[in-house]
Wavefront OBJ file of the C-alpha trace (Angstrom):
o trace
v -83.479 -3.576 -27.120
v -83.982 -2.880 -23.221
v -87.303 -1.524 -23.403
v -86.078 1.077 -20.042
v -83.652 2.677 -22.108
v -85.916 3.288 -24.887
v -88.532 4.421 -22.803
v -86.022 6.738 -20.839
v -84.512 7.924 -24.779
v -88.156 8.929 -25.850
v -88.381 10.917 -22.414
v -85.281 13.170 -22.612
v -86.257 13.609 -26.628
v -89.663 14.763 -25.719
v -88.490 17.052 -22.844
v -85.637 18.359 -25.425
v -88.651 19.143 -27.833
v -91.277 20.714 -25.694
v -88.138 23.473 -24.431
v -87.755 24.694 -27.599
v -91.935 24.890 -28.697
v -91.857 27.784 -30.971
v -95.337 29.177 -29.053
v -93.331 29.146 -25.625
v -89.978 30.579 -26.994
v -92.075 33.423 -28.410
v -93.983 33.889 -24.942
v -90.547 33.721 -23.146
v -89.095 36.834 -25.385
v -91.615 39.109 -25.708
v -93.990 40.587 -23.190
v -96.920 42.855 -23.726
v -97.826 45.974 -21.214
v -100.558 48.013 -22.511
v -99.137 49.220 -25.454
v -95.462 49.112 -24.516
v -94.013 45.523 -25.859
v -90.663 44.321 -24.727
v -88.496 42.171 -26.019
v -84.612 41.625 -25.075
v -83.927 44.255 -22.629
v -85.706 46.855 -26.082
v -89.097 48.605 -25.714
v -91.112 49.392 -28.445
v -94.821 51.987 -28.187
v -97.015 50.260 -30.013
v -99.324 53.137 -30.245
v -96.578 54.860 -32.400
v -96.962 52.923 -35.704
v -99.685 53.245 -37.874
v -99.804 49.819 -38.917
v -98.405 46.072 -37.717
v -97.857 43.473 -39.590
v -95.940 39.857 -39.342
v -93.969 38.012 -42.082
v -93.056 34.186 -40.834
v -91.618 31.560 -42.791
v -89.916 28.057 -41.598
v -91.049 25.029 -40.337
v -91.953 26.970 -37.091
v -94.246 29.707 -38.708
v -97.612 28.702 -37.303
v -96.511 28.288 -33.639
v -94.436 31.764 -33.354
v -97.136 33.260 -35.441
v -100.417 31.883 -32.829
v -97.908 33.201 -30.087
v -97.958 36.375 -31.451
v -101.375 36.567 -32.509
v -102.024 36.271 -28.966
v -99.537 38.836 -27.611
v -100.556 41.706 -29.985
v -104.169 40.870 -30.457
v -106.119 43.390 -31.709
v -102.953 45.179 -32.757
v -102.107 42.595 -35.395
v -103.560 44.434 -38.688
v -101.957 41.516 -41.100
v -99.876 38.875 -42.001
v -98.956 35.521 -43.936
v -96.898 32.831 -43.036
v -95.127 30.067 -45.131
v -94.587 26.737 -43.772
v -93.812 23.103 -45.048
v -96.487 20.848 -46.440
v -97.698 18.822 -43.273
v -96.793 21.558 -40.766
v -100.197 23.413 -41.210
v -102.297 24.332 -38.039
v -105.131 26.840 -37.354
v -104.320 30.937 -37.459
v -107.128 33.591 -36.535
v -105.469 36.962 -38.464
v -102.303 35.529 -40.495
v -102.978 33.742 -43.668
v -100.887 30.526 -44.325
v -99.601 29.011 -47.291
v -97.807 25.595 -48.118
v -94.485 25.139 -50.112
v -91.446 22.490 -50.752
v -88.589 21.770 -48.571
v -85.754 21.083 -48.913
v -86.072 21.238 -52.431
v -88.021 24.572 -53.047
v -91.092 24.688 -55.577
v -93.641 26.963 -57.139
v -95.764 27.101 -54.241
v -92.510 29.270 -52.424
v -92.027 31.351 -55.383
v -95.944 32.064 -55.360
v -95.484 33.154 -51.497
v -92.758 34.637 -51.623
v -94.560 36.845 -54.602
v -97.269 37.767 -52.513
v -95.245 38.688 -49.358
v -92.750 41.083 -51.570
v -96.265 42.824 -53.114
v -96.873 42.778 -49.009
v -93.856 44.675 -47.884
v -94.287 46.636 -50.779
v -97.363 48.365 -49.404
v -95.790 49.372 -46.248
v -94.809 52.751 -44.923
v -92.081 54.180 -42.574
v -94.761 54.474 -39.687
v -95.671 50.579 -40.070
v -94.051 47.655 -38.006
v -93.049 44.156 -39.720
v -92.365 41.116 -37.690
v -90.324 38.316 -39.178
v -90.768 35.291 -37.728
v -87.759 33.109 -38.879
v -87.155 29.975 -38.178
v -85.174 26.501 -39.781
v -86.347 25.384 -43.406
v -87.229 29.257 -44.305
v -84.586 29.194 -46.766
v -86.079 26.643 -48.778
v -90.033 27.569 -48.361
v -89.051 31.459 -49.110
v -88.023 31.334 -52.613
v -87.943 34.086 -55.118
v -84.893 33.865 -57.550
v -83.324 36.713 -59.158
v -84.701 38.261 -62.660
v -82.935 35.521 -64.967
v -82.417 33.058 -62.838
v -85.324 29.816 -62.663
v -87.215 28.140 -59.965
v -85.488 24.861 -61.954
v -81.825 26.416 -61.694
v -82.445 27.193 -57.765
v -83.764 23.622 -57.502
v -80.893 21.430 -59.588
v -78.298 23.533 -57.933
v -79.705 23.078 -54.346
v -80.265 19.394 -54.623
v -77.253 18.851 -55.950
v -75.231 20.304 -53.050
v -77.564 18.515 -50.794
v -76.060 15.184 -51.888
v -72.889 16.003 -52.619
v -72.614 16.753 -48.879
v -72.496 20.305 -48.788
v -72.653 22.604 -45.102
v -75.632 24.834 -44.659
v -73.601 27.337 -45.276
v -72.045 26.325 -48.350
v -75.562 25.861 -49.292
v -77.454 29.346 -48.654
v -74.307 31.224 -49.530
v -75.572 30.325 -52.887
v -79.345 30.182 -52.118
v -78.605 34.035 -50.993
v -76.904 35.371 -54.507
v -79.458 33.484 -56.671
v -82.167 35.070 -54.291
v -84.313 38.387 -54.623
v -85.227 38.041 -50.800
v -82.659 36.197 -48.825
v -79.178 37.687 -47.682
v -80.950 40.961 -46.637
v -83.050 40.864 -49.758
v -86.145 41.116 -47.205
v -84.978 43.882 -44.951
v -84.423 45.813 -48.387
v -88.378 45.299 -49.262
v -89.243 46.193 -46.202
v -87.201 49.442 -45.992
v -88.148 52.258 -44.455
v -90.376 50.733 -42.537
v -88.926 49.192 -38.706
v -88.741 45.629 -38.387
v -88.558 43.430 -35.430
v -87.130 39.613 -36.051
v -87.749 36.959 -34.162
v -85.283 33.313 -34.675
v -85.412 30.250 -34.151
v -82.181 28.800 -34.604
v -81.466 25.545 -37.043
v -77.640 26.754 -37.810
v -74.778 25.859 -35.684
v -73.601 28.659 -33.775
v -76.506 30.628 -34.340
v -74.695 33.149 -36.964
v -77.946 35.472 -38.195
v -77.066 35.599 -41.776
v -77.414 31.389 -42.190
v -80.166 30.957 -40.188
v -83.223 30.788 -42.990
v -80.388 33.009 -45.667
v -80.266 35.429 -43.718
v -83.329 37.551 -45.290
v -83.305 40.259 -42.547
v -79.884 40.756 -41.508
v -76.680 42.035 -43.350
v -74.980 39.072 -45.434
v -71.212 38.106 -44.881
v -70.800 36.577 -47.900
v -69.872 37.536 -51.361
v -69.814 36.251 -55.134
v -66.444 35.430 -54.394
v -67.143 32.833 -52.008
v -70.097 31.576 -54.549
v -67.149 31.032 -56.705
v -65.122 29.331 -54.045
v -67.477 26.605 -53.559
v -68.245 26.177 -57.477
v -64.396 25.341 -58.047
v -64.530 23.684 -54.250
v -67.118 21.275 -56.015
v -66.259 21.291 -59.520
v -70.109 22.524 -59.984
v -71.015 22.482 -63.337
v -73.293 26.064 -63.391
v -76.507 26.235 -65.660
v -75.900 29.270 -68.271
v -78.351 32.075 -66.618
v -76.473 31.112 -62.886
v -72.992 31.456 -64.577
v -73.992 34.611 -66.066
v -74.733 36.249 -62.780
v -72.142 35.282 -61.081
v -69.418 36.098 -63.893
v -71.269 39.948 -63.477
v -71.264 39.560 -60.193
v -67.802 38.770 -59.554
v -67.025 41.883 -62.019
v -69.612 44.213 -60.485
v -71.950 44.232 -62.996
v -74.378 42.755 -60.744
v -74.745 44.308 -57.350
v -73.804 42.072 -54.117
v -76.370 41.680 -51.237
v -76.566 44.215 -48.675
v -73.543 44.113 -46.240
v -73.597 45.943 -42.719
v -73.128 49.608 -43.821
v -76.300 49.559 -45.897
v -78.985 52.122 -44.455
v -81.659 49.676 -44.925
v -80.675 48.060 -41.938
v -80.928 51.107 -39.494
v -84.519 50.279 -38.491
v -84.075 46.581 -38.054
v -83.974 44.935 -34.809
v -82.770 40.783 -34.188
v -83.489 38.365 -31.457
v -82.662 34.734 -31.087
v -85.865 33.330 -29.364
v -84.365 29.823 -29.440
v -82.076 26.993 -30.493
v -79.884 23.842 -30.163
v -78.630 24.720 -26.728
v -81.536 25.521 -25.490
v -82.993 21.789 -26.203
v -79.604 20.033 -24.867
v -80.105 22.073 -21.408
v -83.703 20.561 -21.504
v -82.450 17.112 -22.307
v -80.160 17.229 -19.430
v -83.007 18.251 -16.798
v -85.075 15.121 -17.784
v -81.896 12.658 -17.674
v -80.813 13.434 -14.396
v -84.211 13.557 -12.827
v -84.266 9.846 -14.747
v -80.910 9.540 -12.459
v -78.253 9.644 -15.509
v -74.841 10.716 -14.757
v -75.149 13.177 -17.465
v -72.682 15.133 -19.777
v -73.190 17.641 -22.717
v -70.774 17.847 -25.061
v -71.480 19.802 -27.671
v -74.166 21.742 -29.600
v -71.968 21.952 -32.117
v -71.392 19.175 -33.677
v -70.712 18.736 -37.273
v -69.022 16.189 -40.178
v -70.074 13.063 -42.044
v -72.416 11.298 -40.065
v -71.540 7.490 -40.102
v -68.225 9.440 -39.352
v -69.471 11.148 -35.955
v -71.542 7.971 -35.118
v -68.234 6.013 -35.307
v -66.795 8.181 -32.573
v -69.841 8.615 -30.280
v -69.954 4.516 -30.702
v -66.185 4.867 -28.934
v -67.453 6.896 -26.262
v -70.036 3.976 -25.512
v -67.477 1.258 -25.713
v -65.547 3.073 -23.545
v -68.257 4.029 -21.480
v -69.189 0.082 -21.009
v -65.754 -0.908 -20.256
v -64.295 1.728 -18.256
v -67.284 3.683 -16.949
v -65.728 7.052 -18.210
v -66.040 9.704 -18.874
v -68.948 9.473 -16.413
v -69.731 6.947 -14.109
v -72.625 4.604 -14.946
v -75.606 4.958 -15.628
v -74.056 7.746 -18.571
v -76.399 9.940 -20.588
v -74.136 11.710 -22.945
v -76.126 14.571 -24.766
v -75.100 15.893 -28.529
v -76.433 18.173 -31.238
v -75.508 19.603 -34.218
v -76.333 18.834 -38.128
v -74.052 16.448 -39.590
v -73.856 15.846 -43.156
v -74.476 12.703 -45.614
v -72.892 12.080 -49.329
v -75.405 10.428 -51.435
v -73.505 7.606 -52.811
v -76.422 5.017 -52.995
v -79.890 4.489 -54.041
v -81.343 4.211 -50.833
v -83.900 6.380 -48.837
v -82.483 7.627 -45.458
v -81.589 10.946 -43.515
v -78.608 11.878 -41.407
v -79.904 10.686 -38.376
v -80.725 7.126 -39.137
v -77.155 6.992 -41.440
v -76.010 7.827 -37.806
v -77.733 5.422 -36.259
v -77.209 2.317 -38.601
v -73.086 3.345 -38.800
v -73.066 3.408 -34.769
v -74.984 0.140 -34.934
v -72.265 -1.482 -36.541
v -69.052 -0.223 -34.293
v -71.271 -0.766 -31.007
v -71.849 -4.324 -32.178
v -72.315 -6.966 -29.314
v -71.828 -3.964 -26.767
v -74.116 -5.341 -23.551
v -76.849 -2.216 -22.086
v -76.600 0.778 -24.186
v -78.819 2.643 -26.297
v -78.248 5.564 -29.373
v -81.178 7.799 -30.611
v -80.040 10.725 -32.768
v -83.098 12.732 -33.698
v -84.093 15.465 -36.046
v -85.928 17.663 -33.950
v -88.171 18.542 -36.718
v -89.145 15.729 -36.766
v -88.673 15.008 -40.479
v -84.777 13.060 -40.592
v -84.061 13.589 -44.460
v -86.552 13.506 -47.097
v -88.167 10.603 -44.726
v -91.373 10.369 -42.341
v -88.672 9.293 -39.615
v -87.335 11.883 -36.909
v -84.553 9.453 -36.467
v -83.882 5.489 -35.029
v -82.392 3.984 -32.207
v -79.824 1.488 -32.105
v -78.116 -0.467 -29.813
v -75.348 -3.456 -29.424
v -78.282 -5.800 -30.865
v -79.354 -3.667 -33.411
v -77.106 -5.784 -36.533
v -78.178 -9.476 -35.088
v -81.843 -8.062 -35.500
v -80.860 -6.952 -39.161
v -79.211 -10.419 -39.694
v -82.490 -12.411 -38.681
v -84.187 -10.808 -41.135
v -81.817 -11.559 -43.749
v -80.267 -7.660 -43.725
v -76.924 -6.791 -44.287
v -76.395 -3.595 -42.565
v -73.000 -2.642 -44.232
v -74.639 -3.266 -47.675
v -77.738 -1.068 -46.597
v -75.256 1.815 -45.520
v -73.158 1.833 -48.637
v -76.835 2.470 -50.331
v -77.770 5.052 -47.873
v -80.489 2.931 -47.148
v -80.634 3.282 -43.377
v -84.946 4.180 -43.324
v -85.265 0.960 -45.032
v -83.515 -1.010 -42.367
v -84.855 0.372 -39.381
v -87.957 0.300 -40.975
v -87.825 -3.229 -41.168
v -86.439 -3.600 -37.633
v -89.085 -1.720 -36.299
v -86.831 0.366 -34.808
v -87.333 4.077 -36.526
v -88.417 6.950 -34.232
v -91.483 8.461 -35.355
v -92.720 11.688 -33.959
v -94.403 13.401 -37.133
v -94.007 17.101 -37.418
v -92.903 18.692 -34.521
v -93.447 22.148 -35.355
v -90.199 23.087 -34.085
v -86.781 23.094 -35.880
v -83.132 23.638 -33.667
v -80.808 21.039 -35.840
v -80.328 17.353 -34.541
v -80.217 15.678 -31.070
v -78.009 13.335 -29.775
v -78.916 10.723 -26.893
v -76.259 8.347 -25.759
v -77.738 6.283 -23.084
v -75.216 3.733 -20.689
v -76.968 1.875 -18.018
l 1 2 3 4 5 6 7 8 9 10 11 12 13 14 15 16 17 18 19 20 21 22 23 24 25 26 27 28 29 30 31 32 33 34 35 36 37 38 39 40 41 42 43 44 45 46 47 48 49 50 51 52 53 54 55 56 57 58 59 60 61 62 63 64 65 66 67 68 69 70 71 72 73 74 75 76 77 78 79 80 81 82 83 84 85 86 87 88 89 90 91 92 93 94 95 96 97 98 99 100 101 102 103 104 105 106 107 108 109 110 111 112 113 114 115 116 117 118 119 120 121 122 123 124 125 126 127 128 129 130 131 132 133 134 135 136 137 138 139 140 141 142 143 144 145 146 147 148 149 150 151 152 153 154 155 156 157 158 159 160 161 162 163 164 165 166 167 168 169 170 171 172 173 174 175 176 177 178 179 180 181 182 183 184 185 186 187 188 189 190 191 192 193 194 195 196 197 198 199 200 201 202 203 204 205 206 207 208 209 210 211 212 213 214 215 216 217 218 219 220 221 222 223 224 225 226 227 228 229 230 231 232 233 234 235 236 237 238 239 240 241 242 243 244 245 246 247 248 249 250 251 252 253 254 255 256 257 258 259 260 261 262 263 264 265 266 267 268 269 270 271 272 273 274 275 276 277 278 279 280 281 282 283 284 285 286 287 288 289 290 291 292 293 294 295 296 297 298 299 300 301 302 303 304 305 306 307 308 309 310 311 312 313 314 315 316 317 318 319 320 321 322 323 324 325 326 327 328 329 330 331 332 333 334 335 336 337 338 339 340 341 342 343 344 345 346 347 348 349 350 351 352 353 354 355 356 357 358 359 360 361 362 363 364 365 366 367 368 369 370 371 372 373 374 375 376 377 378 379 380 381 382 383 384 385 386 387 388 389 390 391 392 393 394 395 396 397 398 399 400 401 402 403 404 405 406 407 408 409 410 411 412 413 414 415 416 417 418 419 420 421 422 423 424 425 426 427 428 429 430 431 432 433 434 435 436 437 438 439
């Protein structure tokens, strides 16, 4: 692997993180005048409410809640935040707690206890920022009265590895949930609310991003029972239950748009995807790429995608087009993976190893597809890279790459390889990135 490429890659990667920090996408959206705050072309008197409080939860919950421990200061009279095991880091006023993700656990359901006996103390002269960001769906869990932690978790890990979208996924998460699709603006009701999102969903649609806990929900049990006959789900008896009630009204639907609990609420997208592409971009052309984005939306099976983007780069090599050489093409999105195998792995490295193998023997060119997270799957990996030498590497030490891939067992290879990108946790979370470097 040209070691200039890689060290270029880990350059744009880095500069795509650092533009979407959490802390500085906070500081960017809200400003602080006396007691006047401002956020989104919206002023709000501080010296009007009687109380302030903050609410965060998702892998990004300790850097937009230091950012606005800072802004508010003395202001602040309370809060918790709920963040991933790992992702911890040091808060002066908001207390933080730990849970599971993606697979949720008691340690969510404990949380997301204490922050509904929380809202439940506050008062239609109070203020409640959410901080939301990627991975709140999982770490926020509190299932409806009949429903277990257990169900929540089967169900969710099931559609996981059957390959399931996002929003396939927390359509569900939402009707099983007490808090999510608006089930957190309801708690919070009367009192006015302020959210502030980090995006991990593409497009950016509010009601996916985290469930949707503050914002009014687009879907309905009838779209639960789309994707149960979509994927032949087999339904545990208390989550069949509801949604038989639910689909005959016995069970009330989460708030839509013309509920009153939502006249007090107030949304802003403080960052995502894009945001980390446009930063991307900077750092490749001051490396002196010919550089193209193409999408912050991309989705589908990954060794799928990576089959295409491993096109582009043979046609890249050959033809020097779309862009003329040296090419950085730029990518994000959140691709999906079925679990057919035994293997460990996440969608970026499945992405990686399948381009791997269709860029075979291609001469100066480089793939890095990272989770910006920096946890790719249930793995300590952000991602790998992979180039036209990547398989010949595998075959010296007696790997067989297609083998490894029909396991899912990507981590394993690039592990052995040495070629897996490890960041740790990046305290950030805006979906995948895609680096396609041509020299």
């Amino acid at each position: 692997m040209s070691e200039d490429l890689n060290c270029d890659a880990r350059k744009i990667v880095s500069h795509a993180i650092c533009g979407v920090d959490p802390y500085s996408c906070v500081h960017r959206a809200v400003r602080k005048e006396h007691d006047s705050l401002y956020i989104g072309g919206m002023s709000f008197d501080l010296a009007s409410y009687q109380n302030i409080y903050l609410v965060a939860f998702g892998k990004a919950s300790v850097a937009m809640s230091r950012a606005i421990e800072e802004i508010l200061g003395d202001k602040l009279s309370e809060g918790c935040a709920i963040t991933k095991y790992g992702f911890a880091g040091p808060l002066t006023i908001v207390k933080l707690m730990e849970a599971g993700h993606p697979i949720p656990d008691e340690n969510g359901v404990i949380a997301a206890k204490q922050i509904s006996s929380f809202l439940g103390r506050t008062g239609p002269k109070d203020l409640i920022f959410f901080l939301i960001s990627g991975g709140g769906s999982a770490l926020l869990t509190l299932p409806r009265k009949g429903i277990s932690l257990q169900d929540m978790v089967n169900l969710t890990d099931r559609l996981i590895r059957i390959g399931a979208s996002i929003d396939e996924i927390n359509t569900i998460r939402k009707h099983l949930s007490a808090v999510k699709g608006g089930g957190l603006a309801k708690m919070a009701y009367p009192s006015e609310s302020i959210s502030l999102i980090l995006s991990d969903v593409v497009g950016d649609p509010l009601d996916v991003i985290a469930s949707g806990p503050t914002v009014p929900d687009t879907s309905t049990f009838e779209d639960f029972q789309e994707i149960v006959t979509r994927y032949n789900l087999n339904l545990p008896p208390a989550v069949q239950g509801l949604l038989e009630n639910g689909l005959e009204g016995v069970v009330e639907d989460t708030p839509k748009h013309d509920d009153p609990v939502f006249g007090r609420c107030h949304h802003f997208l403080v960052g995502n995807n894009s945001l980390a592409l446009i930063e991307a971009e900077k750092k490749a052309v001051e490396l002196g790429y010919n550089t193209l984005l193409l999408t912050s939306s991309l989705v589908g099976e990954a060794r799928e995608v990576a089959r295409v983007l491993a096109s582009i780069a043979r046609e890249e090599r050959k033809m020097s087009r779309p862009l003329t050489l040296p090419a950085c093409i730029l990518a994000g999105g959140e691709t999906t993976v079925k679990v057919m195998g035994k293997g460990k792995g996440g969608r970026c490295q499945e992405m990686a190893l399948s381009f791997a193998i269709e860029a075979h023997g291609l001469e100066d060119i480089l793939f890095v597809p990272m989770a910006t997270d920096g946890n790719d799957g249930p793995t300590d990996a952000a991602g790998a890279f992979a180039d036209g030498y990547t398989i010949e590497k595998g075959r010296n030490l007696h790997l067989d790459a297609r083998a490894m891939l029909g396991q899912n067992d990507s981590y394993n290879f690039f592990r052995e390889t040495g070629d897996l990108l490890i960041t740790g946790p990046t305290g950030t979370n805006v979906m995948d990135v895609y680096v396609l470097l041509v020299r």
